[in-house]
VEXDREN-2710 file (C-alpha; in Angstrom, 1 decimal):
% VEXDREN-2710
k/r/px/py/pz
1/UNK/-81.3/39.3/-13.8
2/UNK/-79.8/38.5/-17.0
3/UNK/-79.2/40.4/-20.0
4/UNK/-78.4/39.3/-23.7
5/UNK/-75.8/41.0/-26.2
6/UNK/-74.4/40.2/-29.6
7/UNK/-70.9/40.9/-28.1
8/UNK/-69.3/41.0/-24.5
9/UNK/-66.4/42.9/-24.3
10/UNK/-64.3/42.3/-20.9
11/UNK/-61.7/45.0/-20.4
12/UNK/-62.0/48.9/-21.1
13/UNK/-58.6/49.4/-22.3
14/UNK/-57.2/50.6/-25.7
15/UNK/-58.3/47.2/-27.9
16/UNK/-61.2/46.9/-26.0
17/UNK/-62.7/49.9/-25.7
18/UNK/-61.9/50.3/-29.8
19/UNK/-63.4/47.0/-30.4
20/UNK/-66.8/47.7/-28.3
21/UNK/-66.9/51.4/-29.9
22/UNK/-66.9/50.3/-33.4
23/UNK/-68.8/47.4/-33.3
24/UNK/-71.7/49.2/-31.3
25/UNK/-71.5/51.9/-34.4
26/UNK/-72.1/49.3/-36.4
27/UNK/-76.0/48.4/-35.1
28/UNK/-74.7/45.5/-32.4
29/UNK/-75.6/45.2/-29.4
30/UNK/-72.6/45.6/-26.7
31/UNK/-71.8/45.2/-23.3
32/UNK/-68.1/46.1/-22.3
33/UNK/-67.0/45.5/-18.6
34/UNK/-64.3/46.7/-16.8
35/UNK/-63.7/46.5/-13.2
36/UNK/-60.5/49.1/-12.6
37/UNK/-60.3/52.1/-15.0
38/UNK/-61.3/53.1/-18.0
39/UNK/-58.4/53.6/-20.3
40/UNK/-56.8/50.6/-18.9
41/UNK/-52.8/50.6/-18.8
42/UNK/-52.1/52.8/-21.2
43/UNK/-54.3/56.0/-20.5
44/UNK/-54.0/55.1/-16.8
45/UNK/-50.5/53.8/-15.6
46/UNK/-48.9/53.7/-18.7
47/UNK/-47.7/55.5/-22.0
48/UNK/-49.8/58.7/-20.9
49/UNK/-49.0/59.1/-17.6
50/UNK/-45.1/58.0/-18.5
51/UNK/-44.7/60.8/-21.2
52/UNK/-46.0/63.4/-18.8
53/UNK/-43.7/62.5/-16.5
54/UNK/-40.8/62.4/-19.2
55/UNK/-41.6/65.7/-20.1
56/UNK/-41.6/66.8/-16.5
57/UNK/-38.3/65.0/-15.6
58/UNK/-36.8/67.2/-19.0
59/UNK/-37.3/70.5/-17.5
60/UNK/-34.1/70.3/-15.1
61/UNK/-32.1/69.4/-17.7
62/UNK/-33.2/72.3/-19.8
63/UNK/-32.5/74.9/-17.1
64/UNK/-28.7/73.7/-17.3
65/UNK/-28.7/73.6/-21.1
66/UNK/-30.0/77.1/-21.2
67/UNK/-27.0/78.5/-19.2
68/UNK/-25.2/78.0/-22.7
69/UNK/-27.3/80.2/-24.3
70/UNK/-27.0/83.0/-22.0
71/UNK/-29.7/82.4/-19.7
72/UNK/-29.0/83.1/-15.7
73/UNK/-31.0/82.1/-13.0
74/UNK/-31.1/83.6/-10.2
75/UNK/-32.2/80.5/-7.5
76/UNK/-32.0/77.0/-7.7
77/UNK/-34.5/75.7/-9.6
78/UNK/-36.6/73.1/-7.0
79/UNK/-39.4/70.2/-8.3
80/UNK/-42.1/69.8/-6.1
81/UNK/-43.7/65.7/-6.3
82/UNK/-47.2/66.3/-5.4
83/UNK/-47.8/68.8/-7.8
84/UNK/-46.8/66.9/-10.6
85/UNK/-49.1/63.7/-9.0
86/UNK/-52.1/66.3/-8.3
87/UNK/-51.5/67.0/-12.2
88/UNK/-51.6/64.0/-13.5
89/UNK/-54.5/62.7/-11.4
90/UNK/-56.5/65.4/-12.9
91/UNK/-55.6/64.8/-16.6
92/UNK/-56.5/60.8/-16.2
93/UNK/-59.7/61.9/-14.7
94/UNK/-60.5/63.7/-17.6
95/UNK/-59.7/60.9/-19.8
96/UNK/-61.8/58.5/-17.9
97/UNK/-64.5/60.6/-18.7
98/UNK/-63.9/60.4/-22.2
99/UNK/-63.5/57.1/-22.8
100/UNK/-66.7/56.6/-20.6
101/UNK/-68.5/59.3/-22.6
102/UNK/-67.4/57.9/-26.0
103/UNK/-68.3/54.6/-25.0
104/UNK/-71.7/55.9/-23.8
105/UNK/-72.6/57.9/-27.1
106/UNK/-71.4/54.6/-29.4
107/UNK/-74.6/52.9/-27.7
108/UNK/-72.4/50.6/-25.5
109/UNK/-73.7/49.6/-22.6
110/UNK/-70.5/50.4/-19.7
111/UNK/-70.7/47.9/-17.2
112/UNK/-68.5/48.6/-13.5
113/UNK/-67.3/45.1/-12.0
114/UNK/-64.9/42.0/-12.6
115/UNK/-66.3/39.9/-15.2
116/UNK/-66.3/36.0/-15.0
117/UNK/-66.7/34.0/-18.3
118/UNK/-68.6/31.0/-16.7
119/UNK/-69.8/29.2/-20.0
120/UNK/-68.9/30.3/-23.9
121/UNK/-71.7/32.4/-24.1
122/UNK/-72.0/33.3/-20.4
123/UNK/-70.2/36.1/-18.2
124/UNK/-71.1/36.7/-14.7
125/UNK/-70.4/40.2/-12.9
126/UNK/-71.4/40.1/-9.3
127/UNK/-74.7/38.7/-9.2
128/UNK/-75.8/39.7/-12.8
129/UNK/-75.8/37.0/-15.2
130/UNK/-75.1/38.4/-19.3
131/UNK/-74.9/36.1/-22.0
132/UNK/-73.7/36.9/-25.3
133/UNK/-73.1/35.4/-29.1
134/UNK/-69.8/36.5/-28.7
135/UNK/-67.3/37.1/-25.6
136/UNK/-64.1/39.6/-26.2
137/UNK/-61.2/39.2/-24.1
138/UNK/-59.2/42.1/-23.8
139/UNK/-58.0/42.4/-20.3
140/UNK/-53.9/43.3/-20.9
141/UNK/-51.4/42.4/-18.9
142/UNK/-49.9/42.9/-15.2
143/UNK/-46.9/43.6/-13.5
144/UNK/-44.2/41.0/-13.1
145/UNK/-42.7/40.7/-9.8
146/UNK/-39.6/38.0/-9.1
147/UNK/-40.3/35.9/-6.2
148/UNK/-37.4/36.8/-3.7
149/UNK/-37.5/37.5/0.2
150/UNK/-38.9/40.8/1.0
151/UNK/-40.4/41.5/-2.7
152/UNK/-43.7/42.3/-1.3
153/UNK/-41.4/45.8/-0.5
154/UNK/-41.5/46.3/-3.8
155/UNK/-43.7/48.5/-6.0
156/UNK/-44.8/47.7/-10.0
157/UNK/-45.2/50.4/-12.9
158/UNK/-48.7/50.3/-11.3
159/UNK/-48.0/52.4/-8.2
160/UNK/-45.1/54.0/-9.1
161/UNK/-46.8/57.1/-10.2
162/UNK/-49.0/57.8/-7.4
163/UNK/-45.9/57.5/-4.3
164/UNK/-46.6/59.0/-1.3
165/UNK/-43.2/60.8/-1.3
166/UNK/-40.4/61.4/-3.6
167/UNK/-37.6/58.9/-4.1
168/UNK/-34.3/60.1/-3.4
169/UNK/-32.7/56.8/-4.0
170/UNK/-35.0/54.7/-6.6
171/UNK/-33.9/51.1/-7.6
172/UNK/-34.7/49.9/-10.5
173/UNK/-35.1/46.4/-11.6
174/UNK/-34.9/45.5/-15.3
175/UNK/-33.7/46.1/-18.6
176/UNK/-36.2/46.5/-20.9
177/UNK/-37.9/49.5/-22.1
178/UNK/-40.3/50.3/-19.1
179/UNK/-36.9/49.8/-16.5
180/UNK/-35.1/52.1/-18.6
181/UNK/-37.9/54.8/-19.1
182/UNK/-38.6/55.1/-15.1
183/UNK/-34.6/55.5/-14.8
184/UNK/-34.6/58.2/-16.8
185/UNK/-37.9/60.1/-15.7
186/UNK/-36.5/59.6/-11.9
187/UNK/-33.0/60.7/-12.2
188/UNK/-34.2/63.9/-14.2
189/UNK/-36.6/65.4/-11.2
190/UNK/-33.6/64.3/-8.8
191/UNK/-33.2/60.6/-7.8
192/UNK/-30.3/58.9/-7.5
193/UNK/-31.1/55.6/-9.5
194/UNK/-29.3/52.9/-10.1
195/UNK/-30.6/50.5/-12.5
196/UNK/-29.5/46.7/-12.5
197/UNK/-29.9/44.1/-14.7
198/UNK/-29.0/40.4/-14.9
199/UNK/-28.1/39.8/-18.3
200/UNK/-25.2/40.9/-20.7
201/UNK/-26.9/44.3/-22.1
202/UNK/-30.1/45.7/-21.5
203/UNK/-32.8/46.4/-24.3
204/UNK/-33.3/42.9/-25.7
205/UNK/-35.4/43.0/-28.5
206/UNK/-33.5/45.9/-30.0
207/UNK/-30.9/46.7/-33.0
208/UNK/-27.4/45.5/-31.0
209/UNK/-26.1/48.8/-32.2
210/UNK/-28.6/51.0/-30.5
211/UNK/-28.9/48.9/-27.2
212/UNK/-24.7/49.9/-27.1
213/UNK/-25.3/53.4/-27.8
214/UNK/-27.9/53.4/-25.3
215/UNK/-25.7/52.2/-22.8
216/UNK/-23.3/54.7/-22.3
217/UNK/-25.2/57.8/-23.3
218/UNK/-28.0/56.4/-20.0
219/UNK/-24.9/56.0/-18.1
220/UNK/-23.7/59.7/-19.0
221/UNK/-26.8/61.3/-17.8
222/UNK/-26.0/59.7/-14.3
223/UNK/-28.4/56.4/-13.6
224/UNK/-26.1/53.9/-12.4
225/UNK/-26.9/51.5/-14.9
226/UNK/-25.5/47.5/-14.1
227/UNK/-25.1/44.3/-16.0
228/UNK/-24.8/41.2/-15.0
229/UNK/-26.4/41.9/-11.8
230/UNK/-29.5/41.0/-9.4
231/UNK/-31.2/41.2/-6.5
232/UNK/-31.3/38.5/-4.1
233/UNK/-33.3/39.9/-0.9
234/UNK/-35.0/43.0/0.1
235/UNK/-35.2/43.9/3.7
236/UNK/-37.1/46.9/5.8
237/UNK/-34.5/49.3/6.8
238/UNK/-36.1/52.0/9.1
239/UNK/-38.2/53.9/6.5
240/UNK/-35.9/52.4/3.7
241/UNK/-35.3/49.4/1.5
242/UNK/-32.2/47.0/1.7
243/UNK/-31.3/45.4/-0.8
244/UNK/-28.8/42.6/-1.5
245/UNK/-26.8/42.0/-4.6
246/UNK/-25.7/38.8/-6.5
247/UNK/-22.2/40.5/-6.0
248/UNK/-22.2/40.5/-2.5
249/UNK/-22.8/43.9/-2.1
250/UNK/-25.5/45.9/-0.5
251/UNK/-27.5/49.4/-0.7
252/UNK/-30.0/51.4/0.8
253/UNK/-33.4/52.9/-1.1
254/UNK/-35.9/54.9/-0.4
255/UNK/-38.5/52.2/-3.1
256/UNK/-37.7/49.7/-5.5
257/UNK/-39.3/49.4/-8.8
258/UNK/-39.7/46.2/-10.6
259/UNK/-39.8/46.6/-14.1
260/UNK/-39.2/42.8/-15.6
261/UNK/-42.1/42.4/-17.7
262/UNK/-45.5/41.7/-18.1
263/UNK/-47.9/38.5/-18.3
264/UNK/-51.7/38.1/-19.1
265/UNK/-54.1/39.2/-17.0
266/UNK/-55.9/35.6/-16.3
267/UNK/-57.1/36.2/-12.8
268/UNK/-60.1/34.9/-11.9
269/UNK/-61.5/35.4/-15.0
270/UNK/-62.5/31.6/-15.9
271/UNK/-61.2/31.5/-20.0
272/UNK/-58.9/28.5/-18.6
273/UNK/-61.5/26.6/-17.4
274/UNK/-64.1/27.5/-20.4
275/UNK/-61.5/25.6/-22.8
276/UNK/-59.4/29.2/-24.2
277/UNK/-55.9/27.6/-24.6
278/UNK/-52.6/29.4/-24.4
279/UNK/-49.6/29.3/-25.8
280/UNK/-46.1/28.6/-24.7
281/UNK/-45.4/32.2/-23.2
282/UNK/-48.5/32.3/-21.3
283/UNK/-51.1/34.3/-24.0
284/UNK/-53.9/33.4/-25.2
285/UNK/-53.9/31.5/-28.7
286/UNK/-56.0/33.3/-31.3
287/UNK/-55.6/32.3/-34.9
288/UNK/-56.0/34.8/-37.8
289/UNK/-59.6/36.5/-36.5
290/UNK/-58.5/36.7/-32.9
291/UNK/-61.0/33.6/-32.1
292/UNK/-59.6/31.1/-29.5
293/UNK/-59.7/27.7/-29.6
294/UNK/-63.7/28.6/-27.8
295/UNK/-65.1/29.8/-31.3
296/UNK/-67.4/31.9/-29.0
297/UNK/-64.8/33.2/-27.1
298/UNK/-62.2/36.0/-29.0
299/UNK/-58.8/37.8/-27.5
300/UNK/-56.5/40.6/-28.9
301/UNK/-54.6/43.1/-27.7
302/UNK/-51.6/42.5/-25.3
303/UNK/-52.9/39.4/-23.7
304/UNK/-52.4/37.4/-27.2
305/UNK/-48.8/38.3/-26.9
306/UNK/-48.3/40.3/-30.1
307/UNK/-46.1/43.8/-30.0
308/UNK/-47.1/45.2/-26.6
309/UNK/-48.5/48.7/-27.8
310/UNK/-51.1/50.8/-27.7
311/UNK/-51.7/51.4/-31.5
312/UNK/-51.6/47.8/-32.1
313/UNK/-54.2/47.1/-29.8
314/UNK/-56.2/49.9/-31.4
315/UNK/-55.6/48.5/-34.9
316/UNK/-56.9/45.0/-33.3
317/UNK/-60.2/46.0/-32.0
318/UNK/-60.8/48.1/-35.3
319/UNK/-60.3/44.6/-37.7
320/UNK/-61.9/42.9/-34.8
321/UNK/-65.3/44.6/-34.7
322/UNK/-65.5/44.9/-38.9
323/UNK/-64.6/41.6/-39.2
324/UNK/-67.7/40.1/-37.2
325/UNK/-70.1/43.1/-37.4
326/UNK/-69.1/45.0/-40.6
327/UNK/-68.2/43.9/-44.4
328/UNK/-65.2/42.0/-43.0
329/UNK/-61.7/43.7/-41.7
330/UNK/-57.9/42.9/-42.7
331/UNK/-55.6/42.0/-39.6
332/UNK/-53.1/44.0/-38.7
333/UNK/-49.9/44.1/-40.4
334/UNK/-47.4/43.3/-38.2
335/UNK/-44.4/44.3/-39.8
336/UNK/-42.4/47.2/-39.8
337/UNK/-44.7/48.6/-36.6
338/UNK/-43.1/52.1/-36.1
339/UNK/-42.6/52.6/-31.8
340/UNK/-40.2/55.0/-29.8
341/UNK/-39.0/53.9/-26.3
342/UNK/-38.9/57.3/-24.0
343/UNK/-35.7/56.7/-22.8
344/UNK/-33.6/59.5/-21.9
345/UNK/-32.4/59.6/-24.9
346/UNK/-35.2/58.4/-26.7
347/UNK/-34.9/55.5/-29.1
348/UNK/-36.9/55.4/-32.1
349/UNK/-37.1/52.2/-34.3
350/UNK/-39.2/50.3/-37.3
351/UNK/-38.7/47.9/-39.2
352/UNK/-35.8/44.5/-38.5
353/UNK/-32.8/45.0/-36.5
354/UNK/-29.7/44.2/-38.1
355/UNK/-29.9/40.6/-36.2
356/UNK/-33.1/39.8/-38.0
357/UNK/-32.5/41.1/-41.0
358/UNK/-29.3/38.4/-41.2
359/UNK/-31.7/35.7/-40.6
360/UNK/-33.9/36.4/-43.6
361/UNK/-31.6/38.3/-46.2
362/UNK/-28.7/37.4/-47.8
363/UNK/-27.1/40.9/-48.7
364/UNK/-27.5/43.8/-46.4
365/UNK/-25.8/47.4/-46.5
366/UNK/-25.5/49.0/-43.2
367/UNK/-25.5/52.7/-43.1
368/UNK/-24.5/54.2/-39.3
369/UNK/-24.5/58.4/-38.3
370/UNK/-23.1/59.4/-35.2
371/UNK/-23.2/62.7/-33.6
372/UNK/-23.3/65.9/-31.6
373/UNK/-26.6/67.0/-31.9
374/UNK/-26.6/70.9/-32.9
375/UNK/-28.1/72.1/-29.3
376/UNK/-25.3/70.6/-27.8
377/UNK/-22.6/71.8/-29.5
378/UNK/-23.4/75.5/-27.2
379/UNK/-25.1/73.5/-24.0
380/UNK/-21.9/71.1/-23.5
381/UNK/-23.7/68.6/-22.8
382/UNK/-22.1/65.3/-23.4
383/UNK/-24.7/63.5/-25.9
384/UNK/-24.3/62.0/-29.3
385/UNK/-27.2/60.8/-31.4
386/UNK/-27.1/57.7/-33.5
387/UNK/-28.7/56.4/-36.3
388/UNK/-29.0/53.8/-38.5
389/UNK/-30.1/52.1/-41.8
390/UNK/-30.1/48.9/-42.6
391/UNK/-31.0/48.0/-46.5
392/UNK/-31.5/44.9/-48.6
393/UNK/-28.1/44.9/-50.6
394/UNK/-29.9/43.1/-53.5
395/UNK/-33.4/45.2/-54.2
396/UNK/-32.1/48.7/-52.1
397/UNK/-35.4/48.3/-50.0
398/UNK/-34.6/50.1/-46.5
399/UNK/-35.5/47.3/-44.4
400/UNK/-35.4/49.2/-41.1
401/UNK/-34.3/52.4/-39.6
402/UNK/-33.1/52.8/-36.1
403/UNK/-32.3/55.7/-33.6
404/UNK/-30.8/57.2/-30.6
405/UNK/-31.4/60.8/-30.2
406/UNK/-33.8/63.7/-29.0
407/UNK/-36.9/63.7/-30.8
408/UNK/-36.5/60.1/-32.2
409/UNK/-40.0/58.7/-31.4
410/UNK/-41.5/61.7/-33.3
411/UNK/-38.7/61.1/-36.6
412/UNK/-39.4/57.5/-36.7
413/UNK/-43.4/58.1/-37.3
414/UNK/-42.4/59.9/-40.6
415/UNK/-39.9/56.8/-41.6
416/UNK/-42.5/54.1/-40.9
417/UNK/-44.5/55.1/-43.9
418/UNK/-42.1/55.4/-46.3
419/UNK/-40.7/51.6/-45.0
420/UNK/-44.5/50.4/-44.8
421/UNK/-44.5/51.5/-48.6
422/UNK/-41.4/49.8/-49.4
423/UNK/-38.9/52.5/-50.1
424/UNK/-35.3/52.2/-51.3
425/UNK/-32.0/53.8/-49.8
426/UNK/-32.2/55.6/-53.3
427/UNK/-35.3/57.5/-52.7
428/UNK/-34.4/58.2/-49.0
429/UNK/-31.1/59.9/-50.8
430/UNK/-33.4/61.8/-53.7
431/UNK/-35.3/63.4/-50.8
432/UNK/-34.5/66.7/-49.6
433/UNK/-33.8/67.4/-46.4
434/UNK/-35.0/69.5/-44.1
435/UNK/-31.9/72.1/-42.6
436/UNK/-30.8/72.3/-40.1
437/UNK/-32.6/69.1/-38.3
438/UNK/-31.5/65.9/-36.7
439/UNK/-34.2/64.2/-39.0
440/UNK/-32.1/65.5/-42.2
441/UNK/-29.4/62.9/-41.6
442/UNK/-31.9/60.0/-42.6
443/UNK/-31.5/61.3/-46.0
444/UNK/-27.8/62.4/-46.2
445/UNK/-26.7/59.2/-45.4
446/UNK/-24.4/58.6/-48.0
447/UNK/-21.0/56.4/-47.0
448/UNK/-21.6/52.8/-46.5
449/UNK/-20.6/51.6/-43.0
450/UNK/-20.7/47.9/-43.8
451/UNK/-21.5/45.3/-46.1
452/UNK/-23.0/41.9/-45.0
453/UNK/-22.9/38.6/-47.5
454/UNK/-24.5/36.1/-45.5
END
């Protein structure tokens, strides 16, 4: 039995599900297929999931802060795993509903089952046969695992939330933004983690000045974060994980989480051999209009290796579906994308890093804070924030802002629109600050740290 549509979406994540929603709003006919969950990554086994579990991994943290303040407890405070699995189960099965409902009410038709591009007009899920004028890829991308001895011991982001038991000894392996987030969410409800990774410093990608910063204060809360190091071979252990170090040491775990990045989700279904070409890093080429080198055939989101975020994705599908079904939509602008990494402390960033901005401007002012936060100063904890400015020394146009801190991720959403709309250090200084708040110190940064003549 075959059915026709003006547009096959395959993939029910963020991009997709936007892209299938809007266009169907806009009179076309749409199929979207999507053979795991609705949601996809993010709602499912990503950012959702991983900020509820940040939140519940800062609750311990806040029972010891308290003390400060002149709050006793009585007992030991004690976290319980399955209720906080049972939790979240039932919040992403109410979001699956949404999605499916929204989907449902835009007039798209939701269909269950892997989808096979077997022609550019054609898609095959199990033995019905769809064609389409246009096909939509928006499948994401999967868990990276290295190929060592005994990694099939290993778990992905994937399955991480849903263990069967707690971790008292988690290894983490990686040093980007979803190893570092698991670290932190882990070691707060009680693991002992140790995180490794094999290059110099961790956070790639990041201002140099916040991936330093980041260092020490992750180290302080207890993960036992490593350079410079790998692992070689895992082996079963009893009802443990060994694993083996490029050092030449050894240690015992209870799982082992690898956390080294993503790649397309290709499998199996058939762009490759329909003519879609990719580019070096393994994502699909698109030009401007997300269409592939198929002009049938059209990608976005993660899997045509832009920033990796939900938002984006969003923003994709939106100029995707008024583009070919509305009075025409702009591409997303690409710059200064606003993003928080919850990290433990968070990081909060937009805009270039001091290491970019030396590769495209010849005069930069650099303009650093660092400091107790306020709660602190009663808790005694042992955190400092940091933050950062970095500003075109000949037009005063803030040309990124950058931070280590509590709350960073929900700072840096204010501070992406006034970079978006070109802002100078000049106004940030004219504007009045809001007292007593972390977030004031964008504004009160006054002393120049460093000057840059490239």
């Amino acid at each position: 039995m075959g059915s026709n549509y003006d547009l096959i979406v395959i993939g029910a994540g963020s991009g997709g599900v936007r892209a299938a929603r809007i266009a169907a709003s806009l009179g076309a006919n749409v199929a979207i297929i999507e053979d795991r969950y609705m949601g996809g990554t993010c709602v499912n086994v990503g950012c959702v999931p991983k900020k509820l579990y940040v939140y519940a991994s800062e609750f311990g943290a806040a029972v010891e802060d308290a003390e400060g303040f002149g709050w006793r407890f009585n007992d030991t405070p004690e976290f319980d795993w399955p209720t906080l699995t049972q939790a979240k189960v039932k919040e992403i099965g109410r979001l699956n509903g949404i999605y499916r409902n929204m989907l449902n009410n835009s007039g798209a038709t939701v269909i269950d089952g892997r989808g096979t591009i077997t022609s550019p007009t054609t898609v095959q899920v199990g033995e019905q046969t769809l064609t389409a004028h246009r096909i939509l890829i928006a499948t994401g991308g999967w868990p990276v695992v290295a190929t060592i001895p005994g990694s099939e011991l290993a778990i992905t982001s994937n399955e991480i939330f849903d263990l069967p038991s707690f971790p008292n000894r988690l290894l983490t392996i990686g040093g980007g933004y979803i190893a570092t987030e698991f670290s932190g969410v882990f070691n707060g409800l009680g693991s002992k983690v140790t995180q490794v990774y094999r290059g110099e410093l961790f956070m790639r990608g990041f201002d140099l000045d916040i991936r330093r910063h980041l260092l020490n204060e992750v180290r302080m809360t207890g993960v036992d974060l490593r350079m410079n190091t790998d692992v070689t071979r895992l082996e079963q252990a009893g009802e443990g994980i060994l694993a083996h170090f490029n050092d030449g040491t050894e240690a015992h775990f209870d799982a082992v989480l690898y956390a080294i990045g993503r790649r397309p989700n290709l499998d199996g279904l058939g762009a490759l051999e329909t003519g879609v070409t990719l580019n070096t890093d393994g994502t699909i080429a698109v030009n401007e209009n997300f269409q592939t080198a198929v002009p049938t055939i059209y990608a976005l989101g993660d899997i045509i290796g832009g920033p990796e975020l939900t938002p984006v994705a969003l923003a994709e599908g939106m100029a995707f579906a008024h583009q070919q079904f509305g009075q025409g939509g702009n591409t997303p602008d690409y710059r200064n994308v606003a993003t928080a990494v919850f990290s433990q402390p968070q990081v909060g960033t937009c805009g270039l890093t001091q290491e970019q901005a030396c590769e495209q401007y010849a005069h930069l002012k650099i303009y650093r804070s660092d400091f107790k936060p306020m709660k602190h100063t009663i808790s005694g904890r042992e955190q400092r924030s940091f933050m950062k400015l970095i500003v075109d020394g000949d037009t005063d146009r803030v040309l990124g802002a950058h931070m280590v801190g509590p709350d960073a991720g929900e700072i840096m959403q204010g501070l992406g629109i006034a970079i978006n709309m070109g802002a100078t250090k000049a106004q940030f200084d004219a504007t009045i600050g809001i007292h007593p708040t972390a977030a004031e110190e964008f504004v009160t940064m006054r002393t120049l740290s460093e000057e840059i003549l490239v």
